[in-house]
N, C-alpha and C positions, 0 to 999 in steps of 0.2 A: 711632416712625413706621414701618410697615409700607414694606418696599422693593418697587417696583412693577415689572412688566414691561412694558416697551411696549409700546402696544398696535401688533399688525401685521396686516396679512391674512394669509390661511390659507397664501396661496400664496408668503409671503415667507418665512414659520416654514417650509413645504416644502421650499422652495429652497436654505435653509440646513441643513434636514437632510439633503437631497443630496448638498449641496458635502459634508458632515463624510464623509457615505458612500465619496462618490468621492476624498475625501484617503486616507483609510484603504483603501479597499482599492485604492490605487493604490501605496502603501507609504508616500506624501507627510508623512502623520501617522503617528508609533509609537503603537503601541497595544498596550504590552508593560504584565504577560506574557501571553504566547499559550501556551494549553494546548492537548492534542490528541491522540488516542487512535489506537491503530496497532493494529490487526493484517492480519492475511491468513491463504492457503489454507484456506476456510470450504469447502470442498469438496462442496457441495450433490449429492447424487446415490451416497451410500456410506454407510457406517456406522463409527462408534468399536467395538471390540470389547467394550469395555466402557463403562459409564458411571453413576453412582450406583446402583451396588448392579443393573442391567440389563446384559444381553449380547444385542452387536450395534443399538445406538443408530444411528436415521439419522440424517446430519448435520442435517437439520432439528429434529431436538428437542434435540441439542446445541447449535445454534448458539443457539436459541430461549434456554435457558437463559444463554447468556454475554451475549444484549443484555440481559435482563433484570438481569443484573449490574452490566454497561455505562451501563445507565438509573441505577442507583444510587447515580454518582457522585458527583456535586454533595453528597450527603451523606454524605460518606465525607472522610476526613482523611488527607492525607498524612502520611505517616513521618517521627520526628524526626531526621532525617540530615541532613548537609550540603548536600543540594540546594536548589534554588531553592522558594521555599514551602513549606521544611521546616513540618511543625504544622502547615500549614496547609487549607483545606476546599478541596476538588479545584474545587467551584464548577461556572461554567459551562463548558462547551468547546466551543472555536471551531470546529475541525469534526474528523473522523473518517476514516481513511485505510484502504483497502483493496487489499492489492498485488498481488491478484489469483490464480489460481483460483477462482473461485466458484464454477465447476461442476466438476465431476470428467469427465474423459473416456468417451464414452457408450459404452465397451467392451460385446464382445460374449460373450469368455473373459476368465476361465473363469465370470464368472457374469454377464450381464448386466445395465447399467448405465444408467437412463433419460440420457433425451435431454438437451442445453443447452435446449430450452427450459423443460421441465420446471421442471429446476434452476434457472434464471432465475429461475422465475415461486415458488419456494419461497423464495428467495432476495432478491426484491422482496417480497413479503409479510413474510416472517419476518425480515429484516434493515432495508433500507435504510424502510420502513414503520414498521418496530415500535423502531426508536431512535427515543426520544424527549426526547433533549437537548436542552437550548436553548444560544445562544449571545450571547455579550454584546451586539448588536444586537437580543436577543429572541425573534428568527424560530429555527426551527428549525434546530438544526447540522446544518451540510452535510455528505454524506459522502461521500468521492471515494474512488471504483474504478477500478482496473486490471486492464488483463487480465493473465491467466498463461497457463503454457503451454499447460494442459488446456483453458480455454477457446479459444484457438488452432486446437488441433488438431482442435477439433470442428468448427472452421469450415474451415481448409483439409485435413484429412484426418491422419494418424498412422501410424506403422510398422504399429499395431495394428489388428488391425481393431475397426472400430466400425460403429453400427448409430443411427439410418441413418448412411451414411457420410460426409457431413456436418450439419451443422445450427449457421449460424451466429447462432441464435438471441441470445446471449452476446454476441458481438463487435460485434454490430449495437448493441444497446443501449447496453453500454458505450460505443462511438463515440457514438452521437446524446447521452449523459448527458454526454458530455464537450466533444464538437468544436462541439454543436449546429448540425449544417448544415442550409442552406436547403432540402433533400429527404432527411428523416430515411431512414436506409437501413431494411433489411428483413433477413431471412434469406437471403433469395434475391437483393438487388441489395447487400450488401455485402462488398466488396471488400478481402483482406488489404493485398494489393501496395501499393494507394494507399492505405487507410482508416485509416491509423496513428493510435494514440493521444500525441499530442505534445502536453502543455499545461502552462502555467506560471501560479502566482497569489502574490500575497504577502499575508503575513500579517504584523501586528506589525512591518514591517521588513525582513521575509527575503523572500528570491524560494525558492519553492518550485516545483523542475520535476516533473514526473513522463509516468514513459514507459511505453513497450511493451515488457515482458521485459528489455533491458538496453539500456547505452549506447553501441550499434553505428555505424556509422560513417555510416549515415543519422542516426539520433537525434543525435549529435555536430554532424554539420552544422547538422541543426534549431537545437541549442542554442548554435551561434555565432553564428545570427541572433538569437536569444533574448536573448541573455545583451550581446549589442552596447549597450542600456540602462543596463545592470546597471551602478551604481557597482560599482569595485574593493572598494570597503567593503563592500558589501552580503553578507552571510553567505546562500551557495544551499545549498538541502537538497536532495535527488536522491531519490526515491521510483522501484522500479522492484521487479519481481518478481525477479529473478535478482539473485545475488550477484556482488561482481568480477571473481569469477574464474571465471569464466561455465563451465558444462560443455559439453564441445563438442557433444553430441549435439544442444544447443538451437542451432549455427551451420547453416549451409546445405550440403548435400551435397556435397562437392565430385568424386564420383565421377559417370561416366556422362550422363546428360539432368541429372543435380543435382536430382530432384526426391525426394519421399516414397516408401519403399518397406520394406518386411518384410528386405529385407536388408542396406542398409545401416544401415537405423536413425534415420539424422538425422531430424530434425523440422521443419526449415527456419524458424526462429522470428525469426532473425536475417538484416537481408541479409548480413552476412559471410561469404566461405566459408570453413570449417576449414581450415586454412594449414596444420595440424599433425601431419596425416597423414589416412589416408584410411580411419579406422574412428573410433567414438566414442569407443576409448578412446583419441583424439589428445590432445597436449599442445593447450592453448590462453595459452602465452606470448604468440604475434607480436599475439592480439587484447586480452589486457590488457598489452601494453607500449603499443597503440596508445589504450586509457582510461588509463592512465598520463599518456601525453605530455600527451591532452586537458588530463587533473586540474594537471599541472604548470604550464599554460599559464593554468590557473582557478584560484589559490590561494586565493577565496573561498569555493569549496564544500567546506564546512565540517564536512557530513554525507550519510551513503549511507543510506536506510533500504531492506530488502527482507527479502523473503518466501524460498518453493520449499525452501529447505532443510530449512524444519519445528522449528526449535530456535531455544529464546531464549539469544541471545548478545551481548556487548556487547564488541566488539573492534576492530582498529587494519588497516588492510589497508596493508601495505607496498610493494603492488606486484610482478612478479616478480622485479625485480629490486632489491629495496631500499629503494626511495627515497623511500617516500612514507611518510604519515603519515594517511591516510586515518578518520577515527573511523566505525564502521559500525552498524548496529542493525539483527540479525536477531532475528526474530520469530516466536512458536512460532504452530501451525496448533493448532487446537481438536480436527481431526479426524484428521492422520497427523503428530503430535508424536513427533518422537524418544524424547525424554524424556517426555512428557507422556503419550506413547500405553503407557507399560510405567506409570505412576504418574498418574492422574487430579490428584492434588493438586498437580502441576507445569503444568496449564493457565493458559496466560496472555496478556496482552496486555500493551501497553506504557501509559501514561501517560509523554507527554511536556512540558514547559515549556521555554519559551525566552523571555530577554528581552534584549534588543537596549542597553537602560537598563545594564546590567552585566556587558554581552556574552558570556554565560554560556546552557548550556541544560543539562538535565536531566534523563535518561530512567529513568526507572521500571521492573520487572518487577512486576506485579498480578495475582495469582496468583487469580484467581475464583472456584477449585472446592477452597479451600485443606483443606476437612475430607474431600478426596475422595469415597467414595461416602454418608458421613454428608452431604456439603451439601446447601444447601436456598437459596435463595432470598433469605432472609433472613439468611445466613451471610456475616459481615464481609469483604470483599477481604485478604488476606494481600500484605506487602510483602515482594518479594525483594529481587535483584541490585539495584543504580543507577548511574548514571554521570552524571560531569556535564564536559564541555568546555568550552572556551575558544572563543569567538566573534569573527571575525574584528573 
């Protein structure tokens, strides 16, 4: 005897796929494992010096190539290593992270450098369009952007000159893609000072925050109220463009009016002011003791992921002073890789897993251009580096 479904209205079978909706992405229900792709610095508006066997690639046919890699996934097998899903097929993924530069700074020297909107608009086409992942609800994987510095500077100005001298083309979007407010802003009605990127979602279980450039003492306050929900239990991930141990050039001037200039340098990216002296090359202790204390205060969060530095690394941040234990995951740029930009076959991105079920997660290096100037499209993802953590 065949087993039967009851029969319902359409709108009750609805209702119940809501509710499931709304359990899951509230954290209510686990939904582990959650996979999830990381990179940053796609730097739209410049060029790789080299790239499969060409010299001087703009980042849009680089980047062009690594979604089409990206897209690949789902048929592609993990590595048999210790990690979570070791052997196993990469599948769907849940959604896609970007920690910002997208556009390159619209420099005027020494050779000039188009506009954030430009870059935007290469960048909306060829990236967040041209992924086409799906994710375990079906619908297409979402991709979440951050800004970085370059896009920043394009909106409130830079040591350097640039041309035109603003254009916050960049910063506008990303806010409206992210905050969605009730009067999506513009180039011209949006606003650094207030228009901050602060938002948090969960996935599988985890509270995932992600910010503006780093965890400054604005963004901190944001995530006391944030995180006021948050079980103690709950494992937070921290997505943000800058590293821990933030460089001071990206803190706020502290010389003179405190604003942007050709000679001091600063970039004002952060409200913080440089406490560490009064040139860029200050120490910035006083402002990571002060993400210290936060971190000590949040023994939940669990993980740091960020961009800006340009190199894939998988390391521990202690703190200035010791004390932490921090797991971190930097992330190589396509287009000014440390490593990657002397050796094309060192390009990569992350593949991430976490699952809340065995409180473990998983990062990947997925090296995409592993045959260097021989790849092609159809050339297998290479597996590097891995790390796998312990979950609160």
């Amino acid at each position: 005897m065949q087993n039967r479904i009851p029969k319902m209205g359409r709108g009750v079978w609805q209702a119940i796929g809501l509710l499931g909706i709304t359990l899951l992405t509230r954290g209510w229900l686990q939904a582990s494992p959650v996979t999830f792709v990381f990179t940053s610095d796609v730097h739209y508006g410049i060029a790789r010096s080299s790239f499969r066997g060409a010299a001087q690639v703009e980042a849009a046919i680089v980047n062009a190539a690594l979604v089409r890699k990206i897209n690949r996934l789902p048929e592609v097998m993990m590595p048999k290593d210790e990690g979570l899903r070791a052997g196993q097929g990469v599948g769907l993924v849940d959604f896609v992270v970007v920690t910002g530069d997208i556009t390159n700074r619209q420099e005027l020297y020494p050779l000039p450098i188009q506009s954030s909107a430009v870059s935007w608009q290469q960048f909306s086409s060829g990236f967040l369009e041209a992924v086409a992942l799906r994710a375990p609800s079906g619908s297409r994987t979402p991709i979440l952007v951050l800004p970085g510095n370059h896009d920043i500077s394009n909106a409130i100005g830079s040591p350097n000159r640039l041309r035109p001298e603003t254009d916050a083309t960049a910063m506008a979007e990303i806010y409206n893609r992210n905050m969605q407010p009730a009067v999506p802003r513009t180039k011209d009605t949006y606003r650094f000072a207030s228009d901050k990127v602060y938002y948090s979602k969960d996935f599988g279980g985890a509270h995932l925050v992600f910010l503006t450039i780093w965890p400054d003492s604005q963004a901190r306050a944001w995530m006391e109220q944030d995180l006021r929900t948050v079980a103690a239990t709950t494992p937070i991930f921290i997505f943000c463009h800058d590293q821990p141990d933030i460089e001071a050039k990206h803190l706020t001037n502290p010389n003179g009016k405190r604003d942007i200039n050709s000679r001091d340098k600063f970039e004002n990216l952060v409200v913080d002011v440089c406490a560490g002296g009064s040139t860029v090359e200050a120490n910035t202790l006083l402002e990571q003791r002060a993400l210290a204390k936060f971190l000590r205060a949040h023994r939940n969060i669990a993980a740091y992921f960020h961009g800006n530095a340009n190199w894939q690394e998988f390391y521990t941040w202690k703190g200035p002073d010791g004390d932490l234990a921090l797991p971190v995951f930097r992330v190589d740029s396509p287009i000014k890789g440390r490593d990657s930009g002397k050796d094309e076959s060192k390009l990569s991105f992350q593949v991430v897993t976490y699952d809340l079920a065995v409180k473990r997660l998983t990062a990947r290096e997925c090296r995409w251009n592993a045959l260097g100037r021989e790849d092609r499209d159809a050339t297998p993802v290479d597996w590097a580096a891995v790390r796998t953590i312990n979950l609160p």
